[in-house]
C-alpha positions as CSV (number, residue, x, y, z in Angstrom):
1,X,-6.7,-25.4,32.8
2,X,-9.2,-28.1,33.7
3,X,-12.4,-25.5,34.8
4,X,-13.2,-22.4,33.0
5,X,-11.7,-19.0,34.8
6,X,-14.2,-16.6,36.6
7,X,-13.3,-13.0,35.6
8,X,-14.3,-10.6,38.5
9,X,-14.4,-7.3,38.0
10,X,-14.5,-4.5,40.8
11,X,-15.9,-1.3,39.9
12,X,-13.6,1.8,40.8
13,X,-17.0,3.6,42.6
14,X,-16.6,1.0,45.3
15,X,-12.7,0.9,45.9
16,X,-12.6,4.1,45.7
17,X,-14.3,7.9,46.7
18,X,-15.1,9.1,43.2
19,X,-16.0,12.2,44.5
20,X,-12.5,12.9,46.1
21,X,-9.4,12.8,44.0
22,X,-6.9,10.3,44.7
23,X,-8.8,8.2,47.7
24,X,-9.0,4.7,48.3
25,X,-11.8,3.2,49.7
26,X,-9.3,1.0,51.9
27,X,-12.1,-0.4,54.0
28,X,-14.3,-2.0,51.1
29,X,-10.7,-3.0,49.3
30,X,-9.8,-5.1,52.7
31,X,-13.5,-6.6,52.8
32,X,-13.5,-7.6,48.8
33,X,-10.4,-9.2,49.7
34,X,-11.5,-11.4,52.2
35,X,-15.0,-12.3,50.2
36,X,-12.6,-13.7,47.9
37,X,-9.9,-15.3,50.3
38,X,-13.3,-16.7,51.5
39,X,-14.7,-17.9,48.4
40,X,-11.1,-19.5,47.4
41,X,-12.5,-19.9,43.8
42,X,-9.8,-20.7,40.7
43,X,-9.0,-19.8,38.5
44,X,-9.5,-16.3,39.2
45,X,-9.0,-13.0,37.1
46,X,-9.4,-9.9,38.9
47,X,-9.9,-6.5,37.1
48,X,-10.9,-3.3,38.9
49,X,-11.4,0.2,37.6
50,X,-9.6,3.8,38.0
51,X,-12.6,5.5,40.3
52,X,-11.2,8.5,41.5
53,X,-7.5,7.8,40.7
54,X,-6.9,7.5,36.9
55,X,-10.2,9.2,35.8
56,X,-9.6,12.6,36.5
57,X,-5.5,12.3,34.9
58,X,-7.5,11.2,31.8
59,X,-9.6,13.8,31.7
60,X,-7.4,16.2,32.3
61,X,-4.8,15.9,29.6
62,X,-7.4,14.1,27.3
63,X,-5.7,10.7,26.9
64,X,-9.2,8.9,26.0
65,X,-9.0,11.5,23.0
66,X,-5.7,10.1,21.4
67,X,-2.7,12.4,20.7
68,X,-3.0,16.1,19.9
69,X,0.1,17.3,21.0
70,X,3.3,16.7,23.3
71,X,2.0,18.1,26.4
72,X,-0.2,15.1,26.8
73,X,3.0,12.9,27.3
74,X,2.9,13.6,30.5
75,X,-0.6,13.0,31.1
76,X,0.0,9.5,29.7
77,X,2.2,8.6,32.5
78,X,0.5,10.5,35.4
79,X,-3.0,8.2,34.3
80,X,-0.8,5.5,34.0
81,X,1.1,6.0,37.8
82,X,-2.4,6.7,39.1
83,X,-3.4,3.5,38.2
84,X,-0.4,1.7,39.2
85,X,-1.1,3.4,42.8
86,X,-4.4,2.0,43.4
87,X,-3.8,-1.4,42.1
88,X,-0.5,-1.4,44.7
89,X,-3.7,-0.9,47.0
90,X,-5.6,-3.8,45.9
91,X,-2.7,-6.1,45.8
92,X,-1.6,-5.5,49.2
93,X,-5.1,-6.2,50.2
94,X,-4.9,-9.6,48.3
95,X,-2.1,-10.5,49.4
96,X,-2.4,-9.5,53.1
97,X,-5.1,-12.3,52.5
98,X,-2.4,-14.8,51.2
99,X,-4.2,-14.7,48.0
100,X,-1.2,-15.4,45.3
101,X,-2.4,-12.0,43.5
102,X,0.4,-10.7,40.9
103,X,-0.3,-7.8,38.8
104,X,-0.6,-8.0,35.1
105,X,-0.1,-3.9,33.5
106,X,-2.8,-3.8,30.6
107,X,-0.7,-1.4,28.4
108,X,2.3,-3.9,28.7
109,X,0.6,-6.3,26.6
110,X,-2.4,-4.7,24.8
111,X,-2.6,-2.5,21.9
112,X,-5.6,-1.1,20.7
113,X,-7.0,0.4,17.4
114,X,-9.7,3.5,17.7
115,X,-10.1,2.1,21.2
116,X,-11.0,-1.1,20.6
117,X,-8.5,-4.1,21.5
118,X,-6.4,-5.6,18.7
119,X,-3.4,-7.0,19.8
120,X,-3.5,-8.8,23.6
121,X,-1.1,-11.3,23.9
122,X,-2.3,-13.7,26.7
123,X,0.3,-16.3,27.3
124,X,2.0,-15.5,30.6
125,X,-2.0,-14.8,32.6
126,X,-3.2,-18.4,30.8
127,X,0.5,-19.5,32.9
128,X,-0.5,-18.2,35.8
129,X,-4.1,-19.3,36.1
130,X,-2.4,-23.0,35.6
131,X,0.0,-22.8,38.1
132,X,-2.8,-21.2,40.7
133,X,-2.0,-17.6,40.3
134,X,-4.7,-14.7,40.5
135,X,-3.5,-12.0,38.2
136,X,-4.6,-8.1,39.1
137,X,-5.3,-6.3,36.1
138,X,-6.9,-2.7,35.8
139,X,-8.5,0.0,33.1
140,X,-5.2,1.5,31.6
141,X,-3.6,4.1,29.9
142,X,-2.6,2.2,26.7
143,X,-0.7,2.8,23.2
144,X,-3.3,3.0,20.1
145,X,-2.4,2.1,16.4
146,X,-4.5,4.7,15.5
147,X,-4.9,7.4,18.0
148,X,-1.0,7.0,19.6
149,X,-2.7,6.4,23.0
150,X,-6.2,6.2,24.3
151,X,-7.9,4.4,27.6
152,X,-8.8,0.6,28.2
153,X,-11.6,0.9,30.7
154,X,-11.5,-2.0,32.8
155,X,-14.8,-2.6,31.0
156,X,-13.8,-3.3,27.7
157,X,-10.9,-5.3,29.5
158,X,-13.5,-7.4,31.2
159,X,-15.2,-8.8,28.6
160,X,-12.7,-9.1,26.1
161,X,-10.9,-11.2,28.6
162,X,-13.3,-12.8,29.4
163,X,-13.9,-14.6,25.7
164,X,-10.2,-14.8,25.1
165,X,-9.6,-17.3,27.9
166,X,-13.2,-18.9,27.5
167,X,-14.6,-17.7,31.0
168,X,-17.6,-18.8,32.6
169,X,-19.0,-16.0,34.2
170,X,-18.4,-12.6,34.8
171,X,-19.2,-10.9,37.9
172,X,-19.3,-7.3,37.8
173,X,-19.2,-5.3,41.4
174,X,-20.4,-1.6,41.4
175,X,-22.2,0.4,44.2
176,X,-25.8,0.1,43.3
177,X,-27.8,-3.3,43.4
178,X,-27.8,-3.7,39.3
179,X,-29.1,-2.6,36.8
180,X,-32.5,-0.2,36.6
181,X,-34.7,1.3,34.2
182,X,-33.5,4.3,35.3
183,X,-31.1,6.0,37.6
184,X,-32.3,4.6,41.2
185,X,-30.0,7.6,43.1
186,X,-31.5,10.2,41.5
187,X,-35.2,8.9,40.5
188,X,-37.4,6.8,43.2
189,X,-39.3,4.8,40.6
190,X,-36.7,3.4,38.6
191,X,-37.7,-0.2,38.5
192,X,-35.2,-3.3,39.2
193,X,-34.1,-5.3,36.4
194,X,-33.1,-9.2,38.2
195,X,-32.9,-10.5,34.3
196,X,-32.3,-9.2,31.5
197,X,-31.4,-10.1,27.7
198,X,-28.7,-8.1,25.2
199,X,-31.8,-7.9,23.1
200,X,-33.8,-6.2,26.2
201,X,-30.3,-4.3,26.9
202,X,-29.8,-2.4,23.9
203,X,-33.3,-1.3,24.0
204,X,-32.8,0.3,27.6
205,X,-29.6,1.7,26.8
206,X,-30.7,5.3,26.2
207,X,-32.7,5.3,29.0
208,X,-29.7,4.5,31.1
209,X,-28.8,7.5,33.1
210,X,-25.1,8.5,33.0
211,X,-23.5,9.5,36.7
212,X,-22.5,13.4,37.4
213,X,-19.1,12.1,38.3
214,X,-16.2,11.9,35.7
215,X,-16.2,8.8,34.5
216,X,-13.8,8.6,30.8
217,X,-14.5,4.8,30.1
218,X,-18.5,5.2,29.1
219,X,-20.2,4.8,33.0
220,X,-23.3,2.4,33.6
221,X,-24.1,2.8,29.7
222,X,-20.4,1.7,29.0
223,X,-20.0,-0.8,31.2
224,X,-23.5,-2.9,30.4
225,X,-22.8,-2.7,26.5
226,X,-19.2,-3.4,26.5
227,X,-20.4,-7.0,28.0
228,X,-22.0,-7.8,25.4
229,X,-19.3,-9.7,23.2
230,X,-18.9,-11.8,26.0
231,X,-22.5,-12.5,26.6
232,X,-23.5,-13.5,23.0
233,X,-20.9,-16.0,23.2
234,X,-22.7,-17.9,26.3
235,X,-20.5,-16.1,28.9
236,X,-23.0,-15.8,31.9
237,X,-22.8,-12.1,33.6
238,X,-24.1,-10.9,36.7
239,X,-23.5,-7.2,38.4
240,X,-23.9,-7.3,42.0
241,X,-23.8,-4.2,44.3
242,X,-20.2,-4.9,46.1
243,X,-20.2,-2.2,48.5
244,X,-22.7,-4.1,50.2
245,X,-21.2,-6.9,52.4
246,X,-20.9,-10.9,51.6
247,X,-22.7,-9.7,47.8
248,X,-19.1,-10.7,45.8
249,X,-18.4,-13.6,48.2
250,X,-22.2,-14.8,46.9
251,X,-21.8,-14.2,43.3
252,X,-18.1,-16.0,43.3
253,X,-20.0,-19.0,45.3
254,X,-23.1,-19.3,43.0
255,X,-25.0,-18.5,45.8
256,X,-28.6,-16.4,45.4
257,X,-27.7,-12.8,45.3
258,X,-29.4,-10.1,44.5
259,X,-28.5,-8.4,41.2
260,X,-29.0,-8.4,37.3
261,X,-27.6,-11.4,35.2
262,X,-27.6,-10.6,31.7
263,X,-28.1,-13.6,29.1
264,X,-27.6,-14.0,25.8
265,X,-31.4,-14.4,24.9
266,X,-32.2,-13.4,21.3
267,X,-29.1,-12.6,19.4
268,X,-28.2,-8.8,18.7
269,X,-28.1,-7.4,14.7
């Protein structure tokens, strides 16, 4: 690959109603799709997040927890299916589009230890992003060394991507403008933070407040920290709000956008 890939990832609040199981947000999923058709930008790496379709599985049967006993099997493959439903969503969308999207399944090729990736075997995406191919991964039900199974959060996914293939940015779409000193739905003076460093970051992070919604991969708090790897190492990030129109298309073009970009700044201990 002659330019770096952009790793864009799409936050399961926006293509999705959290609050009601199982329910794709089909209209902002069609939209995304054409911000990207219209931003034609490769290489691409898409990654969204479970929203209301593999969060409440988890939750249920525990899978974030590791095994306890056998009657989480199940619970293993319904989070798994779930996901596997919403990203037949997403594809569709893409490809309606004529975007060449193909999915990539997380647990097919990662392995994880205590949660954390160990083993991610990257040779067929790095084939794809030469020959022009988007792949469509997701936050994943996934086999652990450790704990027999666990979650990915599309999160983790992200960013760890995201220094594996050498990205050069990250855009991160959610349903809020960025990121705030404190929760802007629930507090009116929560102040906008346009830039920000890890050092600044970690900080803020207990001040962070956490949505009421089940979320199993970590929420605002997870999402910001788990960039971090990827920021330290010169990755640029920025988190746009993407259920706002033409904000994903802007951030894929360069363009001014409103949001936060986090940067490396002063290195984190």
């Amino acid at each position: 690959m002659k330019a770096k890939p952009t790793v864009l990832k799409l936050g399961g609040s926006v293509i999705t109603v959290k609050e009601k199981p199982f329910t794709p947000n089909k209209e902002a999923i069609a939209r995304l799709a054409g911000e990207i058709k219209q931003a034609n930008v490769k290489p691409l790496i898409i990654i969204h997040g479970g929203g209301s379709f593999g969060h409440p599985v988890a939750k249920k049967y525990m899978i974030k927890e590791g095994w306890r006993d056998s009657s989480q099997i199940i619970g293993f493959s319904k989070t798994h299916q779930a996901m596997v439903s919403l990203n037949k969503i997403v594809l569709d969308a893409l490809i309606q589009e004529e975007i060449p999207a193909v999915t990539v399944q997380p647990s097919a090729f990662i392995v994880t230890d205590k949660g954390r990736i160990k083993h991610m075997k990257l040779g067929a995406i790095l084939k794809m992003l030469e020959l022009g191919i988007t792949p469509v991964l997701y936050g994943d039900a996934v086999l652990d060394s450790t704990l027999g199974f666990t979650i990915l959060s599309g999160d983790q996914l992200t960013s760890n991507m995201a220094v594996k293939i050498d990205a050069k940015r990250i855009i991160i779409g959610i349903d809020v403008d960025g990121l705030y000193t404190a929760d802007p739905k629930i507090d009116a003076s929560a102040g906008f933070l346009q830039r920000i460093t890890l050092k600044e970051l970690k900080s803020l992070q207990r001040k962070i407040i956490e949505p009421k919604v089940t979320d199993v991969t970590g929420g605002m708090l997870g999402k910001t920290m788990e960039l971090m790897p990827a920021v330290e190492r010169g990755i640029q990030a920025i988190i746009v709000n993407a259920a706002k129109p033409n904000n994903v298309y802007k951030a894929l073009m360069g363009e001014k956008v409103i949001g936060t970009i986090i940067e490396a700044g002063e290195t984190v201990a």
